[in-house]
mmCIF file as Biopython writes it, N, C-alpha, C and O atoms, coordinates in Angstrom:
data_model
#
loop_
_atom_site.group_PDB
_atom_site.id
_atom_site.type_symbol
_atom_site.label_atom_id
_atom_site.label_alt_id
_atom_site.label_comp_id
_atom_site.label_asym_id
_atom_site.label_entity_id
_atom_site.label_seq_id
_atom_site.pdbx_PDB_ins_code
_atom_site.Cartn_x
_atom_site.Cartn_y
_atom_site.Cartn_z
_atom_site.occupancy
_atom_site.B_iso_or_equiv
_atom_site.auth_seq_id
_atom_site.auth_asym_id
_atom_site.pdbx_PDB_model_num
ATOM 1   N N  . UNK A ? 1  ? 51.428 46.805  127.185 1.0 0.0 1  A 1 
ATOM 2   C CA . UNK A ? 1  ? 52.550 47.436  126.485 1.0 0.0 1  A 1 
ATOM 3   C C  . UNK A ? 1  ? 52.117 47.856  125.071 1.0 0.0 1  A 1 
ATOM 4   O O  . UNK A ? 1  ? 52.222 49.029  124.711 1.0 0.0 1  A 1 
ATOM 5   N N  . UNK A ? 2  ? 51.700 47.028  124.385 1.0 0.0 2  A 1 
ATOM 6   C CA . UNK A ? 2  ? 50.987 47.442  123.096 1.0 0.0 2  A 1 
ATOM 7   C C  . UNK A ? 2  ? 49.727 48.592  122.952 1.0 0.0 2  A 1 
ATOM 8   O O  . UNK A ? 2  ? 49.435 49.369  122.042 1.0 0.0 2  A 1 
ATOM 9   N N  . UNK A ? 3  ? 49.219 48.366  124.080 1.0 0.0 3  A 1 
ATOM 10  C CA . UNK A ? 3  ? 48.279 49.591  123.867 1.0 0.0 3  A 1 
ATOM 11  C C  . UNK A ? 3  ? 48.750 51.163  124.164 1.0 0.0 3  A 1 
ATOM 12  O O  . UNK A ? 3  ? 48.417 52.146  123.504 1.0 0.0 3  A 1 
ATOM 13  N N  . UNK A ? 4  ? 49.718 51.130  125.477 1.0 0.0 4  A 1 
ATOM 14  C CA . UNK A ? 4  ? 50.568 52.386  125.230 1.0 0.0 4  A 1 
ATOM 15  C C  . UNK A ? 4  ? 51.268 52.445  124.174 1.0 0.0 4  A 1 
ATOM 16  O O  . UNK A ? 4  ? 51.601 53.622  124.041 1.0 0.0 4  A 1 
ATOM 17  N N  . UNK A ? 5  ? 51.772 51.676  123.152 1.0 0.0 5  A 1 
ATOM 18  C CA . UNK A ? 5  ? 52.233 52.452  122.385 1.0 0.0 5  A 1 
ATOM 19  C C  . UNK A ? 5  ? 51.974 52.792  120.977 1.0 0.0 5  A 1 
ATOM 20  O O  . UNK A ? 5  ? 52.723 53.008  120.024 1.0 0.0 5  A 1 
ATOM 21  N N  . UNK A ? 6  ? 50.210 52.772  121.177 1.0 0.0 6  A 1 
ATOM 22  C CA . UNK A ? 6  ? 49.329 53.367  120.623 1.0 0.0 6  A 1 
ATOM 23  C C  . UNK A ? 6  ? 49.215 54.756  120.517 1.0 0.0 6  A 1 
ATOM 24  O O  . UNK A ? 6  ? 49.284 55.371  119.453 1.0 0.0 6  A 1 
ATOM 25  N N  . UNK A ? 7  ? 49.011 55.332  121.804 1.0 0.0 7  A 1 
ATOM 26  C CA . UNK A ? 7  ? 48.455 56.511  122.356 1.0 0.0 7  A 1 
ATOM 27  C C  . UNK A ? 7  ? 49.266 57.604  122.178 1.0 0.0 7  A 1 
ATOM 28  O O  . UNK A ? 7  ? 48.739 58.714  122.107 1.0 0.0 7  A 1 
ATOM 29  N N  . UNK A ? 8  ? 50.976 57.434  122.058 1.0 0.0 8  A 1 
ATOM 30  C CA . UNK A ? 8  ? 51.414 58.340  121.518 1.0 0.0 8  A 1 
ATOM 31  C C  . UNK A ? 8  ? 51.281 59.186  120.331 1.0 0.0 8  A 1 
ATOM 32  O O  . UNK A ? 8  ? 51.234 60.407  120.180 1.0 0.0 8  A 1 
ATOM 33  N N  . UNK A ? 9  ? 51.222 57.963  119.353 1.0 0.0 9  A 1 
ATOM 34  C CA . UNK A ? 9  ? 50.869 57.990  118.001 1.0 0.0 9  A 1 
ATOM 35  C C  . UNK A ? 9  ? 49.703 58.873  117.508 1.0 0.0 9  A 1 
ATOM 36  O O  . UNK A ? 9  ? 49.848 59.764  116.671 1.0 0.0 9  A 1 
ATOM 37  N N  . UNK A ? 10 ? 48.232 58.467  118.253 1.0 0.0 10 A 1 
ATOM 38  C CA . UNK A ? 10 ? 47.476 59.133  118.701 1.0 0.0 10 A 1 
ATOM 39  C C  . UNK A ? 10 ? 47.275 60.588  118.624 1.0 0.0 10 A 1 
ATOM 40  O O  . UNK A ? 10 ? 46.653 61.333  117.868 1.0 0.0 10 A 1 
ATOM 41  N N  . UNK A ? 11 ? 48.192 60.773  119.918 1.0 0.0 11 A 1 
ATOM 42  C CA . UNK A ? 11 ? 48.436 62.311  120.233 1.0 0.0 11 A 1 
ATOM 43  C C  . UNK A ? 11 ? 49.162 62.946  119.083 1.0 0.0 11 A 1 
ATOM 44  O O  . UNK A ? 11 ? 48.542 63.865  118.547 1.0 0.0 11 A 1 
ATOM 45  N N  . UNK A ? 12 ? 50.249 62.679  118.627 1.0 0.0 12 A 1 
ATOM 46  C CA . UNK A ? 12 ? 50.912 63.094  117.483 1.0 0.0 12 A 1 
ATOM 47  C C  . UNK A ? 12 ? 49.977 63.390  116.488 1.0 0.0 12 A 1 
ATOM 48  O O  . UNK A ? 12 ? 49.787 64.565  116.172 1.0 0.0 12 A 1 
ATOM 49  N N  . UNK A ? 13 ? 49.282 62.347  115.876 1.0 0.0 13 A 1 
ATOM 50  C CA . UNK A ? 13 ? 48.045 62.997  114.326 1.0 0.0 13 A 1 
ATOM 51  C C  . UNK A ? 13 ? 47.384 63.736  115.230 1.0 0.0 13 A 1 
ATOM 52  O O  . UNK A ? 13 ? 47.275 64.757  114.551 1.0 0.0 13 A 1 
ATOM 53  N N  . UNK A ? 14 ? 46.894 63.980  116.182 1.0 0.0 14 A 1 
ATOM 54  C CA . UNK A ? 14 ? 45.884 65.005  116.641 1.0 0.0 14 A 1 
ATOM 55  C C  . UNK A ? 14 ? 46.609 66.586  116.642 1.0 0.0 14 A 1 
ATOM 56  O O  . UNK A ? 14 ? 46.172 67.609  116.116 1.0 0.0 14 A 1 
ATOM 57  N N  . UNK A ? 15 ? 47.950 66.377  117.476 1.0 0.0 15 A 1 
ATOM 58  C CA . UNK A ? 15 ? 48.875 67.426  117.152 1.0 0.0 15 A 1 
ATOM 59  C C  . UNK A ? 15 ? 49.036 68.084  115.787 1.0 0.0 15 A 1 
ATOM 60  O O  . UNK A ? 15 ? 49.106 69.277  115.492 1.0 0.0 15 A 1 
ATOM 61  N N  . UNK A ? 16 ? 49.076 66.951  115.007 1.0 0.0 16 A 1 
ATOM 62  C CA . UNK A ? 16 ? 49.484 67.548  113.669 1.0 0.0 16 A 1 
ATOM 63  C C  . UNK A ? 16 ? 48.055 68.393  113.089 1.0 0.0 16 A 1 
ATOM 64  O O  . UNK A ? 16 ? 48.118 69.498  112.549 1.0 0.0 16 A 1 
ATOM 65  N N  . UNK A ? 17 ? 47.082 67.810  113.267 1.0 0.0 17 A 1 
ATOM 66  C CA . UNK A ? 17 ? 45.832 67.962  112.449 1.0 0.0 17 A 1 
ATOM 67  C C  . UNK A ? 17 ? 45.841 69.526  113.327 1.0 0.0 17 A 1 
ATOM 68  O O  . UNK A ? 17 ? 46.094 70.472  112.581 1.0 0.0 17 A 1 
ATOM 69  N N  . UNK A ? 18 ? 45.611 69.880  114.717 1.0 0.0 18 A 1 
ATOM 70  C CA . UNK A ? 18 ? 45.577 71.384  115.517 1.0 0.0 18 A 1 
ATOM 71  C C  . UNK A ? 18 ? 46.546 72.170  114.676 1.0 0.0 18 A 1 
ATOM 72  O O  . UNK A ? 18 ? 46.133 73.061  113.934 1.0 0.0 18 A 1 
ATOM 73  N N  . UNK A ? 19 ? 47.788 71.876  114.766 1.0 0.0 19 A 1 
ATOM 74  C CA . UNK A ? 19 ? 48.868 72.775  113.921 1.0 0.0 19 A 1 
ATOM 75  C C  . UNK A ? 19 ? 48.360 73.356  112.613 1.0 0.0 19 A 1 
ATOM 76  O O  . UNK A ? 19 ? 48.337 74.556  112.337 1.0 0.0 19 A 1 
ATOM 77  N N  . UNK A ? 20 ? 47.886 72.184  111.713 1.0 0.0 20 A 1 
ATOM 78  C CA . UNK A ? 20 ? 47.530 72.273  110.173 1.0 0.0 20 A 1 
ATOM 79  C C  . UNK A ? 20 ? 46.864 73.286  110.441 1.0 0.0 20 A 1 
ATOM 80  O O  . UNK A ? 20 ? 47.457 74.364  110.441 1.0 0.0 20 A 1 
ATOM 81  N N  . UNK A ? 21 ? 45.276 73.235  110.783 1.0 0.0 21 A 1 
ATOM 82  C CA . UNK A ? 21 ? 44.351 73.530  111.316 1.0 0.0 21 A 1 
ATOM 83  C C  . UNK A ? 21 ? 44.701 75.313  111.759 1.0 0.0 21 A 1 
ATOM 84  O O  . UNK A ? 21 ? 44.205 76.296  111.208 1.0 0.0 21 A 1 
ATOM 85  N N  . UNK A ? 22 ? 45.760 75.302  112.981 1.0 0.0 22 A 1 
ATOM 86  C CA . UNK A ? 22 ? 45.945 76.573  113.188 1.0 0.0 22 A 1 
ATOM 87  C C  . UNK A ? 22 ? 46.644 77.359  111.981 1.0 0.0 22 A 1 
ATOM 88  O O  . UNK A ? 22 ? 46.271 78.467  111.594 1.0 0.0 22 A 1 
ATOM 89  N N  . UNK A ? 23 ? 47.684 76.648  111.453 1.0 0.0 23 A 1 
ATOM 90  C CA . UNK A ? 23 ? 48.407 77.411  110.602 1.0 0.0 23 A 1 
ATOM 91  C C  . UNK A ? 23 ? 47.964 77.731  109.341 1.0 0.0 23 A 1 
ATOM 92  O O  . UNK A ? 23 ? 48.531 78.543  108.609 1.0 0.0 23 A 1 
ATOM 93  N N  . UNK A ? 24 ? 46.328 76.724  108.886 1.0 0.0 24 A 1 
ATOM 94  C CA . UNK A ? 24 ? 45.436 77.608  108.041 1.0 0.0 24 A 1 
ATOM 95  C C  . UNK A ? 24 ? 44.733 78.895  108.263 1.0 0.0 24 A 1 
ATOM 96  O O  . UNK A ? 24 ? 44.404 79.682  107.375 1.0 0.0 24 A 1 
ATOM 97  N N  . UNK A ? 25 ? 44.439 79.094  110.149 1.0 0.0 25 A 1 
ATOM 98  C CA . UNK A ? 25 ? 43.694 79.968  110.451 1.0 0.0 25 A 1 
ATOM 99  C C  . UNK A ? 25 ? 44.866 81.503  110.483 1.0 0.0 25 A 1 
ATOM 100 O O  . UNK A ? 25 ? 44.719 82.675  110.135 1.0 0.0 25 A 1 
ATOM 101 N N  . UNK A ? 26 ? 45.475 81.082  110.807 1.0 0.0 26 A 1 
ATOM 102 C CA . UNK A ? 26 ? 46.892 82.118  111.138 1.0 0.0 26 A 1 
ATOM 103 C C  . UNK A ? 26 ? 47.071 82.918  109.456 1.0 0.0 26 A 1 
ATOM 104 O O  . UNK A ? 26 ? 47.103 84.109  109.146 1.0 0.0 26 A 1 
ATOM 105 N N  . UNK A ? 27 ? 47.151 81.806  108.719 1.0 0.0 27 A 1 
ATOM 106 C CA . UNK A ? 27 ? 47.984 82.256  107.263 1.0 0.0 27 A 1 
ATOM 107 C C  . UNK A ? 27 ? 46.357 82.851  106.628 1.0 0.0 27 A 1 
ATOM 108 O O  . UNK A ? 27 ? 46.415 83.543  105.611 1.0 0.0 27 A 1 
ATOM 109 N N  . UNK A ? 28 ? 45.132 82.604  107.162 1.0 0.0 28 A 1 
ATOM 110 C CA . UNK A ? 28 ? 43.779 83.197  105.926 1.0 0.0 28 A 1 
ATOM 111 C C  . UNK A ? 28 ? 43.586 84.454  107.125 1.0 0.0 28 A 1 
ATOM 112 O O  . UNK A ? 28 ? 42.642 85.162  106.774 1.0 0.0 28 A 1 
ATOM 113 N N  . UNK A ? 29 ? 44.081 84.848  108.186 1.0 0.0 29 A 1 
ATOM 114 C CA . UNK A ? 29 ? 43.894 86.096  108.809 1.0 0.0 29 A 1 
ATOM 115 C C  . UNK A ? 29 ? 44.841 86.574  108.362 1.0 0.0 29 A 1 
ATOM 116 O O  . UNK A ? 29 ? 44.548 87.535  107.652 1.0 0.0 29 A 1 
ATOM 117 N N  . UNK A ? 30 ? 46.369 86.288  108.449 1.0 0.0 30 A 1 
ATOM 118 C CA . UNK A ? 30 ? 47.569 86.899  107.625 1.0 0.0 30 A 1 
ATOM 119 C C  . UNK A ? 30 ? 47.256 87.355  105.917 1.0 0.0 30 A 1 
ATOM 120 O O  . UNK A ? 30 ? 47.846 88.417  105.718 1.0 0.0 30 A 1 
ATOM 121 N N  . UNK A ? 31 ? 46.611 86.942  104.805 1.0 0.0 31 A 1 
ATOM 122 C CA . UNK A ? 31 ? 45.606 87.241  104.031 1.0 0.0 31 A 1 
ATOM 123 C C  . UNK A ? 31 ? 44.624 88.131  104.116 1.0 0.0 31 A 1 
ATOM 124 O O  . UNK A ? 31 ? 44.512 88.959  103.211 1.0 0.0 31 A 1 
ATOM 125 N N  . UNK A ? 32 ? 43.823 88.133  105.097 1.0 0.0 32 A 1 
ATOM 126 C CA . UNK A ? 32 ? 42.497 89.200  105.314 1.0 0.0 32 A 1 
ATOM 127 C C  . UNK A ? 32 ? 43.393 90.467  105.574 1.0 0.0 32 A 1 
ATOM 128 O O  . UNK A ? 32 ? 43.520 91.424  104.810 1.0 0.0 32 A 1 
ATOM 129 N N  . UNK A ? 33 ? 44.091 90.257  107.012 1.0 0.0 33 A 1 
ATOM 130 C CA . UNK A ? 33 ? 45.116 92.003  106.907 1.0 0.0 33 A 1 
ATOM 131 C C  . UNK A ? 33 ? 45.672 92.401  106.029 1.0 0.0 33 A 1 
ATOM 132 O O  . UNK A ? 33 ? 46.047 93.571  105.948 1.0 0.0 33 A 1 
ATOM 133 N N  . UNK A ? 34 ? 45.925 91.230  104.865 1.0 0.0 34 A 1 
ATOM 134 C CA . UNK A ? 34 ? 46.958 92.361  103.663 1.0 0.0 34 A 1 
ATOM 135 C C  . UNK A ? 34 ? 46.192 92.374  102.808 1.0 0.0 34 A 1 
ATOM 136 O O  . UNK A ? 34 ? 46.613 93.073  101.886 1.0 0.0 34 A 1 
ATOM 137 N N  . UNK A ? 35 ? 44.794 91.749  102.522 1.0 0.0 35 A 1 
ATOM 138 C CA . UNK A ? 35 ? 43.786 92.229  101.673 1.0 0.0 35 A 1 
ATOM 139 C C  . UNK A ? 35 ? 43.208 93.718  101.929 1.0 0.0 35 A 1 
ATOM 140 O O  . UNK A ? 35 ? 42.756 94.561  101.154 1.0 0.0 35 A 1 
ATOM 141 N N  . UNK A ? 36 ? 43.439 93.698  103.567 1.0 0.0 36 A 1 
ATOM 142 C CA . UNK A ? 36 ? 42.307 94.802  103.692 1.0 0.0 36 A 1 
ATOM 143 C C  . UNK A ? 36 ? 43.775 96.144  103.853 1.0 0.0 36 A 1 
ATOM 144 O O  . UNK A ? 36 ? 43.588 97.127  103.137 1.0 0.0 36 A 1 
ATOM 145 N N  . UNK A ? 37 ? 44.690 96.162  104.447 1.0 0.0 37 A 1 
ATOM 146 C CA . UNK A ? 37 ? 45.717 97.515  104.038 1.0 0.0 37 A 1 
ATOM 147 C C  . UNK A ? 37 ? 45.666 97.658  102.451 1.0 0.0 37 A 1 
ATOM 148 O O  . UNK A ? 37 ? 45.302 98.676  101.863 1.0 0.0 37 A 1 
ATOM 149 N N  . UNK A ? 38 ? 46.211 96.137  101.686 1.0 0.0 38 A 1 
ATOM 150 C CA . UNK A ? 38 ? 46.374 96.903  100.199 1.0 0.0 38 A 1 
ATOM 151 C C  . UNK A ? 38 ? 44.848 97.246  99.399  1.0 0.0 38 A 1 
ATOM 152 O O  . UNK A ? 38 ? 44.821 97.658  98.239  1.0 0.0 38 A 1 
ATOM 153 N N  . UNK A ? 39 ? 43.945 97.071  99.994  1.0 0.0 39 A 1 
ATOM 154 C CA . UNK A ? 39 ? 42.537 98.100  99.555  1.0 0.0 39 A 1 
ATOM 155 C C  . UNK A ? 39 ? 42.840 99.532  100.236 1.0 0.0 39 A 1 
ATOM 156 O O  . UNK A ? 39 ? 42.585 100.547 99.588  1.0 0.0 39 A 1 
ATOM 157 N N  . UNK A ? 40 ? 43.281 99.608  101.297 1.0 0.0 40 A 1 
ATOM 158 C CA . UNK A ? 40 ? 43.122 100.942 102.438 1.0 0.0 40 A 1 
ATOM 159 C C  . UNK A ? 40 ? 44.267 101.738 101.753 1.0 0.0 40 A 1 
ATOM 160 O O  . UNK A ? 40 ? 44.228 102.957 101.584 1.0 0.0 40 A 1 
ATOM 161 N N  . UNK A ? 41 ? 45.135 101.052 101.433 1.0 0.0 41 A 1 
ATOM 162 C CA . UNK A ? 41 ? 45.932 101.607 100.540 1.0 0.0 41 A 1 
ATOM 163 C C  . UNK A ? 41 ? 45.600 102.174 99.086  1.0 0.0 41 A 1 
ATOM 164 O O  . UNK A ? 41 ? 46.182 103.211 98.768  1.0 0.0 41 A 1 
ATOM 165 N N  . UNK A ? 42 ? 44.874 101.693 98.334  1.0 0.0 42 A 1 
ATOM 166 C CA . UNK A ? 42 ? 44.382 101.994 97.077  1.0 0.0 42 A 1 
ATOM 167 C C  . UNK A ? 42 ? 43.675 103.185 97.276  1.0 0.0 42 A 1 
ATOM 168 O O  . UNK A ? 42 ? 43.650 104.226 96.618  1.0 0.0 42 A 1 
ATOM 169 N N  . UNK A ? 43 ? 42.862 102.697 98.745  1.0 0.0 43 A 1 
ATOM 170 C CA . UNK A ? 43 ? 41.669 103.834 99.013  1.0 0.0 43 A 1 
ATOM 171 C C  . UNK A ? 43 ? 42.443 105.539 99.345  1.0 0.0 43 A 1 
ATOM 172 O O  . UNK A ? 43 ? 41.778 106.572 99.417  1.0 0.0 43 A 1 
ATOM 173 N N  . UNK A ? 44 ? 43.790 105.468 99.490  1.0 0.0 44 A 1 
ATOM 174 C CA . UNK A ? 44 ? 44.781 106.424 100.341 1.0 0.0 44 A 1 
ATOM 175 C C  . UNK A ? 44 ? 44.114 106.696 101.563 1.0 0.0 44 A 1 
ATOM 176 O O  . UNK A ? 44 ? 44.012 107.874 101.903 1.0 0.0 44 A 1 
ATOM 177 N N  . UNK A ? 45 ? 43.587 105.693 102.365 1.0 0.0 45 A 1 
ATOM 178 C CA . UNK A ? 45 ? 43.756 105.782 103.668 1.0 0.0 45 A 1 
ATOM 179 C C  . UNK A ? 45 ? 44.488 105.162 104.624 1.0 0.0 45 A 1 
ATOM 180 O O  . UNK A ? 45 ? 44.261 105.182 105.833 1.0 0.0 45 A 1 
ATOM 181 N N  . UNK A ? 46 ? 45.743 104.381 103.822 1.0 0.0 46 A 1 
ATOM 182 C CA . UNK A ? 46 ? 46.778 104.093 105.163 1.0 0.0 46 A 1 
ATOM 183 C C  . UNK A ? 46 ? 47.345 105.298 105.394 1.0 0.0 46 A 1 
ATOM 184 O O  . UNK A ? 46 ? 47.685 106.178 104.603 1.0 0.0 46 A 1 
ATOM 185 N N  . UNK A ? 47 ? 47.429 105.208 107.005 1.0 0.0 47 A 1 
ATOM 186 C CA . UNK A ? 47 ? 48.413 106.379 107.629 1.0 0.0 47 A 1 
ATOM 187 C C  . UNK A ? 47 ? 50.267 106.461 107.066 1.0 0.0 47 A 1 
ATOM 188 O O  . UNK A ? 47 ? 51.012 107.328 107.522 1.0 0.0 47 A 1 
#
């Protein structure tokens, strides 16, 4: 009994750490696209 109710716990920080993890990768690509329009923009090559 004690060791299952370990393993949830477990799964949860691992969950959290993927999320963190993704939602750094998500938000520094969300960054790179508006770095690179507001240059393309400067450049007057957005459509």
């Amino acid at each position: 009994m004690g060791r299952r109710s370990q393993a949830p716990k477990s799964i949860w920080k691992r969950l959290g750490w993927l999320v963190l993890i993704w939602a750094l990768g998500v938000g520094a690509l969300g960054a790179v696209a508006l770095g690179v329009r507001w240059i393309m923009g400067l450049a007057g090559l957005s459509p």
